[in-house]
N, C-alpha and C positions, 0 to 999 in steps of 0.2 A: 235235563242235560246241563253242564257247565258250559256257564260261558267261554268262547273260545275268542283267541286277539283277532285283528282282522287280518293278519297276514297266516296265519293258519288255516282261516277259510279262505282265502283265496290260492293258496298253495294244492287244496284238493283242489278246486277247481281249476286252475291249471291244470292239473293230472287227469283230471276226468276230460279236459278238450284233448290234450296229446292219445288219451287210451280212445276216445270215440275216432280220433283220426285215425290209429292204428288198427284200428278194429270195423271198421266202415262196411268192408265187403261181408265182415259175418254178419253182422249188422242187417244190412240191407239184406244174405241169402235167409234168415231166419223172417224178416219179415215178406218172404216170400211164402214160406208155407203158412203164414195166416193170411194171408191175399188168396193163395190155393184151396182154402179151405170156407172162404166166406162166401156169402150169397149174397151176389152183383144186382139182387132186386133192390136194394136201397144203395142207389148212387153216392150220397150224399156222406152217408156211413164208410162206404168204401175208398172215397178217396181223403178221408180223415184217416183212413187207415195205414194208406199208403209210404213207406218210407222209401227214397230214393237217394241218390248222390246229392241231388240239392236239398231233399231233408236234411241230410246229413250234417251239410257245410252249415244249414238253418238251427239245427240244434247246438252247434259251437259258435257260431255266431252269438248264441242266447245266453250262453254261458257267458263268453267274454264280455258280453256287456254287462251283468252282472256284478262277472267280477271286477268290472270298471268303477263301478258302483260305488257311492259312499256306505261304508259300514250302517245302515240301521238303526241301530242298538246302541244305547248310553249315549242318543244325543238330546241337550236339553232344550224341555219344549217353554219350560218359565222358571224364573227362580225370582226367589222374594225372601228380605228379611224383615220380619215384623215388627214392631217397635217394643216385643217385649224379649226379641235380642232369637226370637225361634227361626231357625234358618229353612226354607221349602223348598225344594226343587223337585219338578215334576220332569221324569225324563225317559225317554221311548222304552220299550223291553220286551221281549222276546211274545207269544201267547205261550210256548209250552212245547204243545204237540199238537199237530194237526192232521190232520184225515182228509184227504180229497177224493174223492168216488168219479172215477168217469168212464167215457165211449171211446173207443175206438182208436183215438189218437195218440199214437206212442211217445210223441215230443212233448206231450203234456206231461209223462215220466221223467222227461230231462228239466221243461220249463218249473213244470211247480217244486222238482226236489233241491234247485238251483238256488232258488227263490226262498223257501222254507228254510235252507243250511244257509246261507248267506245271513240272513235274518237270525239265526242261532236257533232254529225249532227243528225239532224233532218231525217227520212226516213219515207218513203210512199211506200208500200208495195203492187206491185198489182201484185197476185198469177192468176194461171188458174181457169177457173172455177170448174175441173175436181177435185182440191183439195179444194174445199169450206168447206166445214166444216174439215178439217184440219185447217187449217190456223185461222177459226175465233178463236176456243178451243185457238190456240197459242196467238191469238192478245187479247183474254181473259187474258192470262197469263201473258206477258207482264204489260197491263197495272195496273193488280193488283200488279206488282214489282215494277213498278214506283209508285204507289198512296200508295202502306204500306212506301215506301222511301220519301213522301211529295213534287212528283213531277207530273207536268202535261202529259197526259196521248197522249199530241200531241208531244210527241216526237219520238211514233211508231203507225204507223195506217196503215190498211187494208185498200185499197181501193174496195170498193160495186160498183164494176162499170160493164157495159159491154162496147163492142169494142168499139159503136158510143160516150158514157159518155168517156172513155178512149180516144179515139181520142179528145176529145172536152179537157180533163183535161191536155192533152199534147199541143195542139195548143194555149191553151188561160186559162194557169195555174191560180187558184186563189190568188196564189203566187210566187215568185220567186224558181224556180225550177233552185238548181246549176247544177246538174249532173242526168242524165238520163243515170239507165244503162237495156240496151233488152238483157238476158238472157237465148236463146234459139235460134229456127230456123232461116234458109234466111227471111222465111216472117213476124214473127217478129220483124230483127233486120231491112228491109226494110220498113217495115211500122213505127215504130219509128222513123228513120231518116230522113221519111218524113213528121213527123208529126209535133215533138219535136220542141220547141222554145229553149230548152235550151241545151250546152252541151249533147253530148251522147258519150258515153263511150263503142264499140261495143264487145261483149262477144258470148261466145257461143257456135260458130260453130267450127266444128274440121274439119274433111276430111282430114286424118293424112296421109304422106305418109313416106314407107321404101324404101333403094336402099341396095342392097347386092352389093357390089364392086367384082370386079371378085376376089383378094386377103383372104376375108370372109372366116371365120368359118363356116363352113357349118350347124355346130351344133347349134353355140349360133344364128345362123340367126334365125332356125328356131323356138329355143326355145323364141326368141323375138316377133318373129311374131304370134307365137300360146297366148302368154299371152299378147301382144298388142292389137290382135282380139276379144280374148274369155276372158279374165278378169269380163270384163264388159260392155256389148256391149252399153249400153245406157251413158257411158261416153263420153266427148266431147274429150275426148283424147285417145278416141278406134282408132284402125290402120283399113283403108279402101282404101289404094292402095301399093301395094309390085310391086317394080320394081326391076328386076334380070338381072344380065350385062350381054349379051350375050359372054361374053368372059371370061366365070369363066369355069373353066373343068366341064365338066358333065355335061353341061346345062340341056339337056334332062332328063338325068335321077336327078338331082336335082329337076327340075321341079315339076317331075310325085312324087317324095318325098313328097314337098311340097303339094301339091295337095291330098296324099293319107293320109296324117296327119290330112290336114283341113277337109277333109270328115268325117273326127275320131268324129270330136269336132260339126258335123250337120254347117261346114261352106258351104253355096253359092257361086259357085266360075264362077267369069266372065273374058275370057282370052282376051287377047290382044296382039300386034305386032308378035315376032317369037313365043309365048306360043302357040298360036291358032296354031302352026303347032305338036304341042307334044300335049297338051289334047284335046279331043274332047268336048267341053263344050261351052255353050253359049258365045258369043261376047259379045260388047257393043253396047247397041243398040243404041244410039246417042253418040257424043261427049259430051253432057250434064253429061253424066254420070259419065265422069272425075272430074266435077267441085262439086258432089254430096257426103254428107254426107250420111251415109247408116245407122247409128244406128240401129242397124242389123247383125245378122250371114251372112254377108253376104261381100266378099272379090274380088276385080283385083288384079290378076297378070299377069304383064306385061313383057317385056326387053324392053333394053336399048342397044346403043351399046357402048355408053361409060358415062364418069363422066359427062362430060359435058352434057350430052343429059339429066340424070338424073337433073340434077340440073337446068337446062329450065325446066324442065317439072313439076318438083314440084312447081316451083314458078310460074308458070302460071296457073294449077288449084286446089293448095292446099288453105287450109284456112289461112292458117300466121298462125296455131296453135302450130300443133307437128312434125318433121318431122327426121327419125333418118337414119344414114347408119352405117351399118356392114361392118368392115373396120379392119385387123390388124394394119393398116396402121395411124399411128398419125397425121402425116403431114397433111395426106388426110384427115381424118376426121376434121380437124381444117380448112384447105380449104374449105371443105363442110359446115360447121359450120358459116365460114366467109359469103359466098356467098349464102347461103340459107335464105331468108327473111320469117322466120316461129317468134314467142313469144318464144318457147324454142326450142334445137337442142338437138343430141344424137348421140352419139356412143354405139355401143353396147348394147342399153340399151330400154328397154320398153317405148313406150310413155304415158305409164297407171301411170306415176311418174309425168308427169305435174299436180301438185295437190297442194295446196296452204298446207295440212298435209303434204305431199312427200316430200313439198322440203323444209322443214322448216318454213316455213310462217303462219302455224295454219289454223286456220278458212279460207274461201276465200268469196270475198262477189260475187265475181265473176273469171272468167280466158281473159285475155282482148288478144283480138288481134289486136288493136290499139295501135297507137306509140306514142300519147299523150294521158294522162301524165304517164302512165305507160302500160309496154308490160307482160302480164302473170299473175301468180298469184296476185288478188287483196287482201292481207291482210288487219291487221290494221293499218301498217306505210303508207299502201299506199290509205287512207282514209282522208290524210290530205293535203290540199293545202298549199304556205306561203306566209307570209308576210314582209315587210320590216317596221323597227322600226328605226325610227331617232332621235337623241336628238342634240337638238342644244343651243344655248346662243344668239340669236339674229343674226344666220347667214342668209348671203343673198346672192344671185350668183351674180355676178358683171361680 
């Protein structure tokens, strides 16, 4: 796709917040027959599905910031002239086309195609089926913002597909597909990556883990852990493993603390190593269960017997997502920080803040836990690959 200026793209996006505000209530009654039509056994799924009046106001919100946004594209990242008079400039550019695959949540139609055209890429859009007429009402809208702006209407598109068309448009694209990103479960992001021809960019999955250091606040542990659990249980950055040092005073009755709070809030609680000898509550039934996203009220806690044990342990079955410790200790949290292989780290602090809003970033088109080309929130700076620009006078390597 050509380059467009930046008052072009922000001119549709203007159009597309006046057409979603004019259009709200169809909006919102279409995503009622896929709310009518879903099965409320997975909580977590359903209220990612949900579009409401504060969706609404949330998806123009996402926009506008956006399009507050400094353009992306063509800004330089270094320039240099060599002493044999060759000019370099290496400066940001589009990837291309991009493919995002997700669940359930319709704002992710608004957030990543905002995100992707701002940026100047071309996006392909393949939602669940669970949100079908969400997403079409949205790719409606869209393209009436590009076609009143005198642009073509393939620069955002719904993919009509199911898994086998989907598998088939991922192995043997009808065109060059820069960046693939799977937005959702293990099987999902596994079946993507084994499909994909092009680039994949893995997102998604959380399975967040806490460590209370024996030195901890007893208080802000728990007040982190209650709003890392309960927040939002269908976020990828809900907390789903608490590990407690066995060497903090009180362990026992800390514990049963703990324990007697999460019950407050309808949390599930599955004990492990020295806990199984203070609460009486279910085990883990496999080791699988460690390496297991819960999206869900649903919580382990464990111990530890020291830092180090924690920090094996989260980097062998957490997701690279979120991972925090409760720590007066600075040293040590930056130790922890160093040594923990998660996309973000924390002290003291809720993992319900990895949020591309949270942490400054705006919109997200995604949360990556990949190390290339970037780790975390995916905004709009980070929507853009670069290039190298040379100008010369008839140079030649000799």
């Amino acid at each position: 796709m050509k380059l467009l200026n930046t008052d072009k793209k922000n001119n549709v996006l203007q159009s597309m917040m006046n057409i979603i505000d004019k259009r709200r209530n169809e909006i919102i009654e279409e995503n009622k027959k896929d709310l009518e039509s879903f099965n409320r056994n997975d909580q977590a799924l359903y209220d990612r599905l949900v579009v409401d009046q504060k969706k609404v106001d949330g998806m123009i919100q996402a926009i506008k910031e956006v399009k507050e946004q400094e353009d992306p594209v063509g800004n330089t990242i270094s320039e240099r002239t060599l002493d044999t008079g060759l000019k370099i400039v290496n400066k940001t550019d589009p990837f291309g086309t991009i493919l995002i695959i997700y669940e359930s949540r319709p704002d992710v139609t608004i957030e990543a195609a905002v995100l992707a055209f701002k940026a100047n890429n071309k996006i392909f859009l393949k939602g669940g089926k669970e949100a079908n007429h969400s997403n079409v009402i949205l790719e409606e809208c869209w393209h009436q913002a590009l076609e009143e702006n005198g642009l073509s209407k393939d620069w955002i598109n719904l993919l009509h597909l199911n898994r086998e068309q989907t598998q088939e448009f991922l192995s043997n694209p009808p065109e060059k597909i820069d960046l693939v990103v799977p937005r959702g479960g293990d099987k999902l992001i596994d079946f993507v990556k084994r499909t994909a021809k092009g680039a994949v960019l893995v997102s998604g999955r959380g399975n967040n883990f806490l460590y209370v250091a024996p030195d901890a606040d007893w208080d802000v542990a728990k007040k982190v852990i209650i709003n890392a659990k309960t927040d939002k249980i269908s976020g990828c950055n809900a907390l789903d493993k608490v590990l407690i040092d066995s060497n903090i005073a009180d362990f026992d009755s800390k514990v049963k603390d703990l324990a007697d709070t999460l019950k407050e809030y309808e949390v599930e609680i599955l004990v492990d190593g020295k806990v199984e000898n203070v609460l009486d509550l279910p085990t883990l039934p496999t080791e699988d269960t460690w390496y297991e996203e819960f999206l869900a009220l649903k919580i382990v806690i464990s111990s530890v017997d020291s830092f180090d044990e924690a920090v094996e342990k989260i980097n062998t079955y957490s997701g690279g997502h979120s991972s925090v410790i409760i720590t007066k200790d600075d040293n040590k949290a930056l130790d922890f920080m160093q040594q923990i292989d998660s996309a973000a780290v924390y002290q003291n602090a809720s993992s319900r803040f990895t949020d591309g809003g949270q942490m400054g970033v705006g919109a997200e088109l995604a949360i990556s836990t990949d190390k290339l080309h970037h780790r975390g929130p995916l905004g709009l700076k980070q929507l853009v690959t670069n290039k190298y620009y040379v100008w010369g006078d008839g140079h030649i390597r000799q």
